[in-house]
C-alpha positions in Angstrom: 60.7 -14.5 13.6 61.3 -11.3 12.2 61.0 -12.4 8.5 57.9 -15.1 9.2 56.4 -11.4 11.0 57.1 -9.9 7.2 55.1 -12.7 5.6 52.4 -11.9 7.7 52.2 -8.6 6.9 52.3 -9.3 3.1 49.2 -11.9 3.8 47.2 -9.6 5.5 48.5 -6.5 3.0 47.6 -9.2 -0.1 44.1 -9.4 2.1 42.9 -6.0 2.3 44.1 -5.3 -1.2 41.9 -8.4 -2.0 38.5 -6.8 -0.2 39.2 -3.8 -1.6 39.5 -4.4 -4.8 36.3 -6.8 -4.9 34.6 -3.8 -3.4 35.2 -1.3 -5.8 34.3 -3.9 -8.7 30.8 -4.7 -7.1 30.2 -1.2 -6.5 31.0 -1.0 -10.1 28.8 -3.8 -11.5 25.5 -2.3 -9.5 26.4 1.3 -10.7 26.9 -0.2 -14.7 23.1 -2.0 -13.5 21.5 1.4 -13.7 22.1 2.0 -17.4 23.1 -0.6 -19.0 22.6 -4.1 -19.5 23.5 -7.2 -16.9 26.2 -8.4 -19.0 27.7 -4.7 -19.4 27.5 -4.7 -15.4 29.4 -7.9 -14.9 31.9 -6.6 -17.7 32.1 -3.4 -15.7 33.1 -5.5 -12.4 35.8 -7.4 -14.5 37.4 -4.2 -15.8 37.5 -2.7 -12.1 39.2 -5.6 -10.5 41.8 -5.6 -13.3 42.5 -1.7 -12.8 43.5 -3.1 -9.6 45.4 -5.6 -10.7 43.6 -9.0 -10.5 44.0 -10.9 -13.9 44.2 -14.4 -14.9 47.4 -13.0 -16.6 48.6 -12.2 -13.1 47.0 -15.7 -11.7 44.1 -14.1 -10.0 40.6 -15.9 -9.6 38.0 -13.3 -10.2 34.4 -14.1 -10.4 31.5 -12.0 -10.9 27.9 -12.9 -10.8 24.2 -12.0 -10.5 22.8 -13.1 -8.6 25.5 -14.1 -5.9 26.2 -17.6 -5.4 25.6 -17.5 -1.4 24.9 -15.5 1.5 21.6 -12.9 2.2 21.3 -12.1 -1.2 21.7 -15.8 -2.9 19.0 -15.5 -6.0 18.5 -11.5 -5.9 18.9 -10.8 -9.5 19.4 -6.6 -8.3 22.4 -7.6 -6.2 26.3 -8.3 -7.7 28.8 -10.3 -6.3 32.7 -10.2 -7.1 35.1 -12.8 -5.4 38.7 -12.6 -5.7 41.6 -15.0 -5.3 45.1 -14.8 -5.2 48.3 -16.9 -4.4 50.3 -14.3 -2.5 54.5 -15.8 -2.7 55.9 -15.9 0.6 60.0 -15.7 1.2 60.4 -17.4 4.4 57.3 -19.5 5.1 58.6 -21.3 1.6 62.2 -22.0 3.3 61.4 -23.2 6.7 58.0 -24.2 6.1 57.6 -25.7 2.9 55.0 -23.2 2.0 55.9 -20.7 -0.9 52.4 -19.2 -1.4 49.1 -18.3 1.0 46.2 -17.7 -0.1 44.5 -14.3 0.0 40.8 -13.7 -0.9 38.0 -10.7 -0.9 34.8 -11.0 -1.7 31.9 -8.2 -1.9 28.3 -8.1 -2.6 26.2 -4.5 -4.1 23.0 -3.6 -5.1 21.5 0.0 -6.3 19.7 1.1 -3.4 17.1 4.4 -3.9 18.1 7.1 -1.5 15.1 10.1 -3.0 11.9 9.2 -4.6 11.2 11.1 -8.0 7.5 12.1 -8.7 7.9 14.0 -11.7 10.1 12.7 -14.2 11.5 13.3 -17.8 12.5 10.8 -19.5 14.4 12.2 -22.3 13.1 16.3 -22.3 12.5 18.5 -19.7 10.3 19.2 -16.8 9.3 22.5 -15.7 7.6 24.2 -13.1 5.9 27.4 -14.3 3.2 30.5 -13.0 2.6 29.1 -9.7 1.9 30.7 -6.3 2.7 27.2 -4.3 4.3 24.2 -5.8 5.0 21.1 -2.9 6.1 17.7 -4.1 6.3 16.3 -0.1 8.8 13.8 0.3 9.7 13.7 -3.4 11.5 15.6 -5.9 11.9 16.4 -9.9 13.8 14.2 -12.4 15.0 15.1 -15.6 17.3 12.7 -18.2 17.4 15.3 -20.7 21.0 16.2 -20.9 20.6 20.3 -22.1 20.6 23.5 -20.4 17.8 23.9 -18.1 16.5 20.3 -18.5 15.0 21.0 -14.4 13.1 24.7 -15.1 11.7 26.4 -11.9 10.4 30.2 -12.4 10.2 32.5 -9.5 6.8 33.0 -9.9 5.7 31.1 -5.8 6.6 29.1 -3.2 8.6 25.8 -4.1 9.4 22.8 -1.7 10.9 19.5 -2.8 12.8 16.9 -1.5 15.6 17.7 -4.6 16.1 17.7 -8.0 18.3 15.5 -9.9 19.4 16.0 -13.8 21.3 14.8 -16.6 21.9 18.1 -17.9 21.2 21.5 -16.0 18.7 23.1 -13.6 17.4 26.3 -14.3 16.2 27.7 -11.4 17.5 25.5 -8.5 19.1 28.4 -6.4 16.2 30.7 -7.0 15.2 32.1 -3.4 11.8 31.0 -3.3 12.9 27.6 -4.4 13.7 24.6 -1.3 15.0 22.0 -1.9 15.6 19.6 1.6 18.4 17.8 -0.3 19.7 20.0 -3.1 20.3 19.7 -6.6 22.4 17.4 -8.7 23.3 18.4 -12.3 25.0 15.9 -15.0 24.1 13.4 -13.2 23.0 9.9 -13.9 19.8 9.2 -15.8 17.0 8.0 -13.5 15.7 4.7 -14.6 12.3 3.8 -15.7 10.1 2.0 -13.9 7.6 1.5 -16.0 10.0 0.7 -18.8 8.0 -2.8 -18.6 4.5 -1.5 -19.9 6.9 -0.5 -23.3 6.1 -4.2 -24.4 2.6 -4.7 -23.8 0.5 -6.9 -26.5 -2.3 -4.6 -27.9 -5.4 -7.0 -28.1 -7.1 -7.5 -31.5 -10.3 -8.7 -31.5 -13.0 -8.2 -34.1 -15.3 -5.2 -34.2 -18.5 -5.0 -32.6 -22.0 -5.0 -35.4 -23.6 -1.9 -33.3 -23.8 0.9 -35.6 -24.8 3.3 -32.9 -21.4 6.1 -31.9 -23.1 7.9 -29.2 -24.0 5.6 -26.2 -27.1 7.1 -24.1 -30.4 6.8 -22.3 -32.0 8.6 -25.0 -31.2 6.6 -28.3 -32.4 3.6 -27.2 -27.9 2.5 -27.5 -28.0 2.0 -23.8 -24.5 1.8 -22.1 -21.3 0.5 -23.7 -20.9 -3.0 -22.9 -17.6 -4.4 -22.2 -15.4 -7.1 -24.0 -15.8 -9.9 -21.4 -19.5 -9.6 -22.7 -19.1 -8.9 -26.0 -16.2 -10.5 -27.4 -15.6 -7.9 -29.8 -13.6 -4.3 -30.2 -15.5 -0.9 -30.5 -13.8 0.1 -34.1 -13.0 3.2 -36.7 -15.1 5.9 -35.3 -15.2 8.7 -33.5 -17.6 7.2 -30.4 -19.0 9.2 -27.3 -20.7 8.6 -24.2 -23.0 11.7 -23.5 -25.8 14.1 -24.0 -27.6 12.9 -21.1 -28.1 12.8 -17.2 -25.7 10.4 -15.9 -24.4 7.1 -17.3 -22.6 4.1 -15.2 -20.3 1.5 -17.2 -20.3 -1.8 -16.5 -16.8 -3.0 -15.4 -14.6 -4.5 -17.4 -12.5 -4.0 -20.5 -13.5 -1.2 -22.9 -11.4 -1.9 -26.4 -11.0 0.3 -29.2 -9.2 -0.3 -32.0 -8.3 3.0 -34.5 -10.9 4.8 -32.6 -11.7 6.9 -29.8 -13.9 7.5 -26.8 -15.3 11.4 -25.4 -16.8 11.0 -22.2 -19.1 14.6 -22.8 -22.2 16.3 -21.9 -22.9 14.1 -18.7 -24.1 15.4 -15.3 -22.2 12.4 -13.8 -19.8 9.7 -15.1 -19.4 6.7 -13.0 -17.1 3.2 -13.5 -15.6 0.9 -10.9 -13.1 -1.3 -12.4 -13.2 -0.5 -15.8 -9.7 -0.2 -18.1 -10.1 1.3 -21.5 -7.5 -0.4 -23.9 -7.2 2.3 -26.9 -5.0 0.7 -30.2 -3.9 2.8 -32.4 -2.2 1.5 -35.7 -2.1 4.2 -37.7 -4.7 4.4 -39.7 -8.2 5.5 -39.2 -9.2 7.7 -36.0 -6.4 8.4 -33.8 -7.3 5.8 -30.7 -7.3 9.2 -28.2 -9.4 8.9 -25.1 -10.9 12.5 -23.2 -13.5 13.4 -20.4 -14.6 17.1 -20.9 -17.6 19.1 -19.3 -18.5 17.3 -16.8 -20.2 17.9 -13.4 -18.9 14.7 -11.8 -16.3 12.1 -13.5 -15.4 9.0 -11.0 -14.2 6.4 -12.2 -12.3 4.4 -9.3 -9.9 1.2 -10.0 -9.5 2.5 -13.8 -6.7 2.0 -16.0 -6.5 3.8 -19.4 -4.0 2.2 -21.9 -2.5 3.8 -25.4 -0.7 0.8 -27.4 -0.5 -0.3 -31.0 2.3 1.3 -33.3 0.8 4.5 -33.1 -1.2 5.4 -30.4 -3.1 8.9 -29.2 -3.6 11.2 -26.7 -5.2 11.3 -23.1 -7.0 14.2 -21.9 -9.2 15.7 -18.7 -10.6 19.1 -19.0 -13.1 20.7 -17.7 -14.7 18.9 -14.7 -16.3 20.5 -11.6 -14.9 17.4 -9.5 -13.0 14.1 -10.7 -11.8 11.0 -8.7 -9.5 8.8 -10.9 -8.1 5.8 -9.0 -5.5 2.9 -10.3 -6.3 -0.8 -9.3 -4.2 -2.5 -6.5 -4.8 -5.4 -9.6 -5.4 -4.8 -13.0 -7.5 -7.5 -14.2 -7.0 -7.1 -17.8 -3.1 -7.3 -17.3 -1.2 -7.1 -14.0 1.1 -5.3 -15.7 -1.4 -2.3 -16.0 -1.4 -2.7 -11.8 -1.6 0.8 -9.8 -1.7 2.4 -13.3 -4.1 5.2 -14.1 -2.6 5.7 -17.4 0.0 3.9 -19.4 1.3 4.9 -22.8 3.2 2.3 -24.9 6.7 3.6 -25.8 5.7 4.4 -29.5 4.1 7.0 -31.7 4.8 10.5 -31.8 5.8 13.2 -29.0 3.5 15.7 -29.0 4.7 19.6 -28.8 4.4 22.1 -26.2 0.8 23.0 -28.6 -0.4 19.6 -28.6 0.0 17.4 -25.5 -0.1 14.2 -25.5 -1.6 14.1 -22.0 -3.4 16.7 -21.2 -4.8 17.5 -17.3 -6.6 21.4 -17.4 -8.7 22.9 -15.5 -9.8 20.0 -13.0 -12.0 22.1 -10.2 -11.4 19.6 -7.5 -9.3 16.3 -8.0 -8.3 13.2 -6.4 -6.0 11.6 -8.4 -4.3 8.0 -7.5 -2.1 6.0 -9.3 1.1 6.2 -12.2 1.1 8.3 -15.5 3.3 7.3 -17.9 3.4 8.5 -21.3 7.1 8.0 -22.6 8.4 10.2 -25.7 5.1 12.3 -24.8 4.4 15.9 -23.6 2.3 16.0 -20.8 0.4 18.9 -19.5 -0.4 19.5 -15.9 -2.2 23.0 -15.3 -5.0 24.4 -13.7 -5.5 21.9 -10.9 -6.9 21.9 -7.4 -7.3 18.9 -4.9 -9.0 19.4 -1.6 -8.4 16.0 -0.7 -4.4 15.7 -2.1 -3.6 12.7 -3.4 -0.4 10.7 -2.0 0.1 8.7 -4.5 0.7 10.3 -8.1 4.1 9.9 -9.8 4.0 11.4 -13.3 6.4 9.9 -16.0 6.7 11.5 -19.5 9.2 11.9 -22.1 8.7 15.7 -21.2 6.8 17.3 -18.5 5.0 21.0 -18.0 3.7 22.0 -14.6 1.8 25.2 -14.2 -0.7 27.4 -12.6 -1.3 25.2 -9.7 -2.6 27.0 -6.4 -3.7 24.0 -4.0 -2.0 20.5 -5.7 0.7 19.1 -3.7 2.4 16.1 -5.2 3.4 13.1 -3.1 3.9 9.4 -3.6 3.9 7.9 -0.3 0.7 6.6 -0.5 2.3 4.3 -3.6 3.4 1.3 -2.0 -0.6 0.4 -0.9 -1.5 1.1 -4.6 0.8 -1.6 -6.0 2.2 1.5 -8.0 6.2 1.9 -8.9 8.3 5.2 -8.0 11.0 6.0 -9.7 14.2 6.7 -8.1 17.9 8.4 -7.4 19.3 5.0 -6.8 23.1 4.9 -5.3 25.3 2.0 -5.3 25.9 0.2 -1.8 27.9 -2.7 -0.4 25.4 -5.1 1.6 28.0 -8.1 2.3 
């Protein structure tokens, strides 16, 4: 009894070891997920379960999948399963029983899970947070994947409140006194991933240009109002064009497209658009495809997407205007990609410098803003901003970002899931079966 009591132990020891080596592999594969690609992840699961011992050399089963093959999470292509098995010898169970081996098996299921919503994050520079007298991001925090010194800046210069900050390199700033941060700061940590990484592959539309020879678009000129491509059929090409010098003008929705040109918005007493996405394409060549709203009294333009793409495209700006509402679509109707997007950049062109921004937000009286930015390998420029009415949904993604003299513009994303727009966030690995 004694020695069948000893076999038992070794099943159950074989057991646990089992469990928790398919543990630690899924935890593993999800945390590979983040960064790297689903093959690398179930690579990264092998690998662990070996460190622990489990090889076909040894006569261990292990499998690992995505998605798993059963339970809760059958078909969830974000969730990793490992399964184990092992013949564990027995000593006495083979002499009086005829049964040499048993069995022993572990099997664990993980998935990335986000634990902090990011509003402000940097894809490969920095973000900073300069000359303020009150900086809130409620319920969110600051993201850098820059890997240098002081990839997270925060001066002393106010009052700061975040949920956290989170870096690949450094944070400059973090323990300042005026600076809170509910759930601290992490430095070399893991980069945060992209959630707009999809928009990077977005087909910029080429259709031919439009006969009109008028560039300025007014009451006065007898041009009228743009008129978009579901009317037209045709592209608004290689000029300079601007809609201005006069009272107040309302687009048609639809799509606006321009191909190696751009579009000012200028000289208006009030700019209004409901549904209207402005596809800019830039190849190169020509007049950089750039799109800006200056001096105006009133800019509104609610359910609007503005898109960059082509090989080379421009530069988004606001400046200027007494009072702006800018709003994203729930659904893009040009692309569903473009969904809960105010502005979407594709992954392409150059960077801009701290002199030249490729997005550029200055001097904005009073501002709602709702819906994602995302200009990737861009510099974006956030200053000089008030919002009576604070938005809660505006996560800003750039390659690097630069926040400064704000007084009365909280940041907040909770707003986001109504919008149909994406967060990004500090995602952890966890077991879930």
């Amino acid at each position: 009894m004694v020695a069948l009591a000893a076999d038992g132990g070794l099943l159950y020891l074989g057991q646990r070891r089992a469990q928790n080596a398919a543990d630690l592999a899924a935890v593993a594969a999800a945390s590979a997920a983040e960064t790297r690609t689903r093959n690398a992840a179930l690579a990264a699961g092998s690998e662990v379960a070996g460190l622990n011992g489990f090889t076909s050399a040894n006569g261990a089963t292990v499998s690992v999948r995505s998605p798993p093959a059963e339970g809760a999470f059958k078909n969830n292509s974000q969730a990793y399963e490992v399964e184990i098995r092992y013949r564990q010898p027995l000593a006495m169970a083979g002499a009086l029983l005829g049964q040499p081996e048993g069995e022993v098996s572990g099997r664990a299921v993980a998935m990335l899970k986000g634990t902090t919503q990011v509003c402000l994050l940097a894809l490969n520079g920095t973000v900073s947070v300069t000359n303020f007298s009150k900086f809130t991001a409620s319920g969110c925090g600051l993201g850098a994947n820059g890997t240098g010194t002081g990839a997270v800046k925060i001066d002393n210069s106010g009052s700061f409140s975040a949920q956290g900050a989170v870096t690949a390199g450094t944070c400059s700033g973090c323990t300042n006194p005026n600076v809170k941060l509910a759930e601290g700061y992490q430095d070399r940590a893991p980069a945060v991933a992209n959630p707009y990484a999809r928009l990077d592959s977005l087909t910029a539309p080429d259709p031919p240009c439009t006969s009109s020879t008028f560039t300025t678009y007014n009451s006065n000129n007898g041009s009228g109002p743009m008129r978009p491509f579901e009317q037209t059929g045709t592209a608004y090409c290689n000029a300079a064009y601007m809609l201005g010098n006069d009272n107040s003008m309302t687009l048609a929705s639809g799509t606006y497209v321009f191909r190696n040109a751009s579009l000012t918005v200028s000289n208006l007493s009030s700019f209004n658009c409901n549904g209207c996405t402005f596809i800019m394409v830039g190849t190169g060549s020509g007049t950089t495809a750039s799109f800006a709203a200056q001096g105006l009294s009133t800019f509104n333009c609610d359910n609007c997407t503005i898109a960059l793409l082509g090989s080379s495209p421009g530069k988004v700006s606001f400046s200027n205007l007494s009072s702006a509402r800018i709003s994203a679509p729930v659904t893009n109707s040009y692309d569903p990609a473009l969904s809960g997007m105010i502005i979407a950049r594709a992954n392409s062109g150059p960077s801009g410098s701290s002199g030249s921004p490729t997005l550029l937000m200055s001097n904005l009286s009073a501002i709602s803003i709702l819906g994602g930015v995302y200009v990737p390998n861009g510099h974006a420029r956030i200053s000089n901003m008030s919002a009576p009415n604070p938005s809660t949904c505006l996560p800003l993604v750039a390659g690097t970002l630069e926040i400064g003299q704000l007084s009365n513009f909280p940041f907040d994303v909770s707003g986001c899931p109504a919008r149909n727009t994406a967060v990004p966030e500090i995602r952890v690995p966890r077991l879930v079966e």
